[in-house]
C-alpha positions in Angstrom: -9.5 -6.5 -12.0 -12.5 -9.1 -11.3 -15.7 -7.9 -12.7 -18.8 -8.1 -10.4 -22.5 -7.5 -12.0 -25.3 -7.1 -9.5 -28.5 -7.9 -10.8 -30.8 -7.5 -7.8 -33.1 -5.0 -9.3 -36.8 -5.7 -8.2 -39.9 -4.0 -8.7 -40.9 -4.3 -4.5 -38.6 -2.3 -2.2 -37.9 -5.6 -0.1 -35.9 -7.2 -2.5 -33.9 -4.8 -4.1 -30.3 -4.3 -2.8 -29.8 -1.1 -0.7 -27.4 1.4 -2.4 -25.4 1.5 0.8 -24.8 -2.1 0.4 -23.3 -1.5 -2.6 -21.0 1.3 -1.7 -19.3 -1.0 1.0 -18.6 -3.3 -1.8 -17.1 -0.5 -3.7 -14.9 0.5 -0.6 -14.4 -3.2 0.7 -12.9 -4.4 -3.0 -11.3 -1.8 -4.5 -9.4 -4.8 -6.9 -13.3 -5.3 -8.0 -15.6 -3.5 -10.9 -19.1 -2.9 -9.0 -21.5 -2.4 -12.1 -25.1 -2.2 -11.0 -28.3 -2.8 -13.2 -31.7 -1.5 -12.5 -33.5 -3.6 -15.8 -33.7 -6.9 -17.7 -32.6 -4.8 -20.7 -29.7 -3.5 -19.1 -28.6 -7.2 -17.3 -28.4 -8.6 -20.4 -26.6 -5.9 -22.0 -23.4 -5.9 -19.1 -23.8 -9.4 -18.4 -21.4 -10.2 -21.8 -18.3 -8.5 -20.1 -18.9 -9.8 -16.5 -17.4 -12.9 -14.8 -19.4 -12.8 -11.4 -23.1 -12.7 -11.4 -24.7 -11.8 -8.0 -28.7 -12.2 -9.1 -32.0 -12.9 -9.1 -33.0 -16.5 -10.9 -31.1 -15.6 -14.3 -32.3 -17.9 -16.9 -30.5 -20.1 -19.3 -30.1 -17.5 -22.6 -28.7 -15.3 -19.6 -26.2 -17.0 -18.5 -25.8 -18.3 -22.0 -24.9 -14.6 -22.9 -22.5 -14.4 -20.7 -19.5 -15.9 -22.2 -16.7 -15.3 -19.4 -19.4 -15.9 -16.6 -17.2 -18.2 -13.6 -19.1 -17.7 -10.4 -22.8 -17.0 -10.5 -24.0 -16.2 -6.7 -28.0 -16.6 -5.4 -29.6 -14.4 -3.0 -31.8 -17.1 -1.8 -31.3 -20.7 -1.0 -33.8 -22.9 -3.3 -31.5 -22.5 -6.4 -33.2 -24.8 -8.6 -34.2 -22.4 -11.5 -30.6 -21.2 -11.7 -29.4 -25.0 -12.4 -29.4 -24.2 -16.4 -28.5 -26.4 -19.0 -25.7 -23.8 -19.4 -24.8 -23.5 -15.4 -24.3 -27.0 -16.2 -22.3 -27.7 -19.6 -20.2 -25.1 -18.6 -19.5 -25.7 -15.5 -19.7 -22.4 -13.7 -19.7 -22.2 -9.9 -22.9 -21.5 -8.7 -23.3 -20.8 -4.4 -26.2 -19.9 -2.7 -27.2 -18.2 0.4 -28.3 -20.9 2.5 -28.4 -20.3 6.0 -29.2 -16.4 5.6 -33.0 -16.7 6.4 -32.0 -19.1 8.8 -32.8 -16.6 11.7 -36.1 -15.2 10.2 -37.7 -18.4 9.3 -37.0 -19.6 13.1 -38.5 -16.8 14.4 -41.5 -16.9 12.3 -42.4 -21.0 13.2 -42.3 -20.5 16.7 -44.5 -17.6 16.3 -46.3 -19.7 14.3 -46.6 -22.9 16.9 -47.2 -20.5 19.6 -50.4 -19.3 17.6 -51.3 -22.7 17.5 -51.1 -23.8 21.0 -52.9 -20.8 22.2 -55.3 -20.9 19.2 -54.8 -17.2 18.6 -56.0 -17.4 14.9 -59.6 -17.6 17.1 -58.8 -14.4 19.4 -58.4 -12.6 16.3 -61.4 -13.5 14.7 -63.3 -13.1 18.3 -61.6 -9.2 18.1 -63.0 -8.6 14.3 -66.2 -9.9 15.4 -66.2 -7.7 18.6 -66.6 -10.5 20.8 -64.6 -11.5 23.5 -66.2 -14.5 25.5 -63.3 -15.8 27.8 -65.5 -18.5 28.9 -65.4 -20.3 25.7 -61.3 -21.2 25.8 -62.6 -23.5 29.0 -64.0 -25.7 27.6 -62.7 -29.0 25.7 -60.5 -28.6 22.9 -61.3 -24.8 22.9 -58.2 -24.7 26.0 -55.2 -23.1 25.1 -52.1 -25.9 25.0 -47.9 -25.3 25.8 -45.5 -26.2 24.0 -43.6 -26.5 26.7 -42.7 -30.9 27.4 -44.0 -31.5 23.7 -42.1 -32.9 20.8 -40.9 -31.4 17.7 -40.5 -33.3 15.0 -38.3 -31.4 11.9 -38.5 -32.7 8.6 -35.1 -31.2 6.9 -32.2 -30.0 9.6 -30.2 -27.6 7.5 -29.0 -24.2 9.2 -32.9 -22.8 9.1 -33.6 -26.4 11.1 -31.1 -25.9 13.3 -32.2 -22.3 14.2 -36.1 -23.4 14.9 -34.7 -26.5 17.0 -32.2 -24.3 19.5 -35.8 -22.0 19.6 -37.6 -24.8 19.9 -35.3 -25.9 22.7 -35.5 -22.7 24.7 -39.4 -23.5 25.1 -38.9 -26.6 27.0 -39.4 -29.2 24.0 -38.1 -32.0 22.8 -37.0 -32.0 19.3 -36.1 -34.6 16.7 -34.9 -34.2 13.1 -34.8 -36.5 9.9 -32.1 -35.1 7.8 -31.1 -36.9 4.1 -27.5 -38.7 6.1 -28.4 -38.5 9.8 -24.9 -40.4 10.2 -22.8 -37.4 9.3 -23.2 -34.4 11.5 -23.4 -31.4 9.5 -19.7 -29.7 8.8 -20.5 -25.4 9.5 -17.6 -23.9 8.4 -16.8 -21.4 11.1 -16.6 -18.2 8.4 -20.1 -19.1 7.2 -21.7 -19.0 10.9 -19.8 -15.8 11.3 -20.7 -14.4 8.3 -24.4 -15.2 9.3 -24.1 -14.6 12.6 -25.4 -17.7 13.8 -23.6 -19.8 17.0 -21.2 -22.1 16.3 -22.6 -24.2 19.4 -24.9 -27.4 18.3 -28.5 -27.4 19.8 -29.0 -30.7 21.4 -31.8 -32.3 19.7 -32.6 -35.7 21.4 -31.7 -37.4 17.6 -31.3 -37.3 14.4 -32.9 -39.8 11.7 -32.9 -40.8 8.3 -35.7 -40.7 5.5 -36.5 -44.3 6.1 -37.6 -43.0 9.7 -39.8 -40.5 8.3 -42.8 -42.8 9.7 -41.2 -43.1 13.2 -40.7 -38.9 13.8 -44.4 -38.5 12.5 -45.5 -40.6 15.0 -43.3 -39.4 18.1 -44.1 -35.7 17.3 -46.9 -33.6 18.6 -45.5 -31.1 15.8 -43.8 -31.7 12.3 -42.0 -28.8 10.2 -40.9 -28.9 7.2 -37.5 -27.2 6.9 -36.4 -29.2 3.6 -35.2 -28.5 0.3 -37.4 -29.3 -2.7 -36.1 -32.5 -4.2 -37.1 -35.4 -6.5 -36.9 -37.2 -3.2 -39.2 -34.6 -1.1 -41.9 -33.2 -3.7 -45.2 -34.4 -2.5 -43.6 -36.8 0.5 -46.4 -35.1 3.2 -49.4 -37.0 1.3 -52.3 -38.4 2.6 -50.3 -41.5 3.7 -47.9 -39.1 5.9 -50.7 -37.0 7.3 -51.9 -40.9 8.7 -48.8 -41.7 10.2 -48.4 -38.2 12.6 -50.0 -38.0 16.3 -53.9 -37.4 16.2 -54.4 -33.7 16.9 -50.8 -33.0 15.6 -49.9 -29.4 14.4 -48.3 -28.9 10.6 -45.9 -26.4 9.8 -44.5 -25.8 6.4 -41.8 -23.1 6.0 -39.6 -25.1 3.0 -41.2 -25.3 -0.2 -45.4 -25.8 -1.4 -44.5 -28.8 -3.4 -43.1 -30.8 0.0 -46.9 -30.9 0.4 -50.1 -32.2 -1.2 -52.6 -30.0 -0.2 -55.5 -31.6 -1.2 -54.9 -34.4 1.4 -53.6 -31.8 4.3 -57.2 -30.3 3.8 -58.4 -33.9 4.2 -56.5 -34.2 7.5 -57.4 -31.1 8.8 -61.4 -31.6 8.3 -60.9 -34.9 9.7 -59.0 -33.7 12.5 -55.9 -36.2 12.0 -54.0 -32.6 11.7 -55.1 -30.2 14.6 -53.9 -27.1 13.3 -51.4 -26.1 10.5 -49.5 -22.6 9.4 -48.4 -22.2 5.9 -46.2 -20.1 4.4 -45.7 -21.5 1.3 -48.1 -23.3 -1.2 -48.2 -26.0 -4.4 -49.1 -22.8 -6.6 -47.9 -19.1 -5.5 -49.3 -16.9 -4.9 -52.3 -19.1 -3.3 -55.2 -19.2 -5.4 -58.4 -17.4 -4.6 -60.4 -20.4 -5.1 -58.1 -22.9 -2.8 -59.9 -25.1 -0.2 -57.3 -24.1 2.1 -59.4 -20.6 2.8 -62.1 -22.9 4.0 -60.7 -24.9 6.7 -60.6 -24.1 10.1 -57.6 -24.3 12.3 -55.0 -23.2 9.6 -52.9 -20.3 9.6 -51.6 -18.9 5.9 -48.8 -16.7 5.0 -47.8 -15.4 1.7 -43.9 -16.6 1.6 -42.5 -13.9 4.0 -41.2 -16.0 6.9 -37.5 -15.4 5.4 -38.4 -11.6 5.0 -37.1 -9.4 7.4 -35.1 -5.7 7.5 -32.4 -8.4 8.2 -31.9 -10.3 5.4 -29.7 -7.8 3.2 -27.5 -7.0 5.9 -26.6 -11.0 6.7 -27.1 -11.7 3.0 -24.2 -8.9 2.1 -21.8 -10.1 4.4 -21.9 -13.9 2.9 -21.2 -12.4 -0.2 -18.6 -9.9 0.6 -16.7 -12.9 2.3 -17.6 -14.9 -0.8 -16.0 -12.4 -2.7 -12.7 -12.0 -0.1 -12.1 -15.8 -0.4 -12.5 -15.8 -4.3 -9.6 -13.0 -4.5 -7.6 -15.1 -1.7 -8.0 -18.2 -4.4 -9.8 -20.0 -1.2 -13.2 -22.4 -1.3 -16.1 -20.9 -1.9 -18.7 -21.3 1.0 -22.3 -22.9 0.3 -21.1 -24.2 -2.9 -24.2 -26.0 -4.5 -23.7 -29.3 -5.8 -25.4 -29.1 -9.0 -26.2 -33.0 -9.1 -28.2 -32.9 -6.0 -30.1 -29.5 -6.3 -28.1 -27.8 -3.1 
């Protein structure tokens, strides 16, 4: 019988694993020990006797601890801090669930550049302040803008970039990607988009380029997002050089990872108006410091790292694992397996 620990215990209701969940694990695989832990103490304690670990970033003496650990699953995507020296020596297969706040994180950007183009960051300010003075969006820059006939630049075209472009798409605009191999279309592997339930058809972007391009999307685009995953390669690539390359008046979205992003210069672009508006969800340091220019400058949106939330995410992120866990009894490949060379 293959042993499965879940360690998804969390002090916020959000990130906890519903105990329904876990019953139709119990009922989907009978051939499979369910043990659930509600504390560090007790993770620690069961994970010596476990082989799969479904958890929350364990940590090196963790995993070290666990002795007959094989297959070690992530709830989220970024997987860096489960890359342990141990994860490593050993060799144990460690997958992630990429793709499950694809749908979410989509959702939230074109909210996000909607907000932009119709500046309603300044509606809501003009409510708190009890004034509404419709003759001020008349004039100049105050005008609302569309999306619609615009271009969208994405920085990173995973499954969450492919989900904002077919949304993107939908509004009338034109989208381009950069992507790490732009010559090799990404392979979706047909249980994984069901599992996810994402469509298996391709949006059609109007191309696809490489990092060397980077210069040439910022330029074309009216709006960037950042969609990437947090590498050597991408920490600290949107600097004061990148903000000069984009469109005067551009919008910024980041929905990937704080350290894609210097903030100081960003703050620079958007006081200079090089960067016309920008909605973050993510930051250098987390939660956002109290004392971070960013609170200061006008024409920015911020989030505290909930664009991937949603009353959706267990549901999708459940059914990756359970067919995870159907294709590990059936001896099959594992889906999302991260290559623990490149980070993903």
């Amino acid at each position: 019988m293959r042993r499965l620990l879940l360690g998804l215990f969390h002090a916020t209701e959000a990130w906890r694993v519903p105990e329904e969940e876990v019953d139709l694990l119990r009922r989907d695989f009978p051939d499979v020990e369910v043990t659930r832990t509600h504390s560090k103490e007790e993770l620690e304690e069961k994970v010596r006797e476990t082989e799969i670990l479904f958890s929350w970033a364990p940590g090196n003496a963790l995993v070290a601890r666990g002795t007959r650990l094989r297959w070690i699953h992530a709830p989220a995507a970024g997987v860096g801090t489960f890359i342990t020296p141990a994860v490593r020596e050993r060799g144990i297969v460690l997958t992630n669930s990429r793709g499950v706040h694809a749908v979410p994180i989509a959702e939230h950007t074109m909210g996000m550049l909607v907000a932009l183009a119709r500046q309603l960051d300044r509606a809501i300010q003009d409510q708190i302040q009890n004034r509404l003075d419709r003759e001020r969006w008349w004039v100049g820059s105050g005008r609302p803008q569309e999306l619609h006939g615009r271009t969208l630049g994405l920085f990173g075209y995973g499954a969450i970039g492919r989900e904002i472009a077919r949304r993107a798409l939908a509004f009338g605009m034109r989208v381009i990607a950069v992507r790490r191999n732009p010559l090799s279309a990404p392979a979706w592997e047909p249980d994984l988009l069901r599992a996810l339930g994402l469509p298996a058809e391709e949006p059609r972007i109007e191309g696809v380029l490489g990092p060397s391009e980077l210069g040439s999307m910022l330029g074309e685009s009216d709006a960037v997002v950042v969609a990437a995953a947090l590498t050597p390669e991408t920490e600290g690539i949107f600097d004061a050089a990148a903000f000069r390359q984009m469109r005067r008046g551009a919008w910024f979205v980041n929905v990937a990872r704080g350290k894609i992003v210097r903030e100081r210069d960003l703050a620079a672009a958007l006081r200079e108006g090089q960067v016309g508006g920008a909605a973050l969800d993510v930051f250098e340091t987390e939660p956002l410091p109290r004392e971070s220019e960013l609170y200061n400058v006008r024409n920015v949106i911020l989030t505290p790292h909930i664009s991937g939330g949603s009353t959706g995410f267990w549901p999708r992120a459940m059914r990756l694992f359970r067919e995870n866990l159907r294709r590990d009894g059936a001896g099959l490949p594992l889906l999302n397996r991260v290559d623990l060379e490149r980070g993903y």
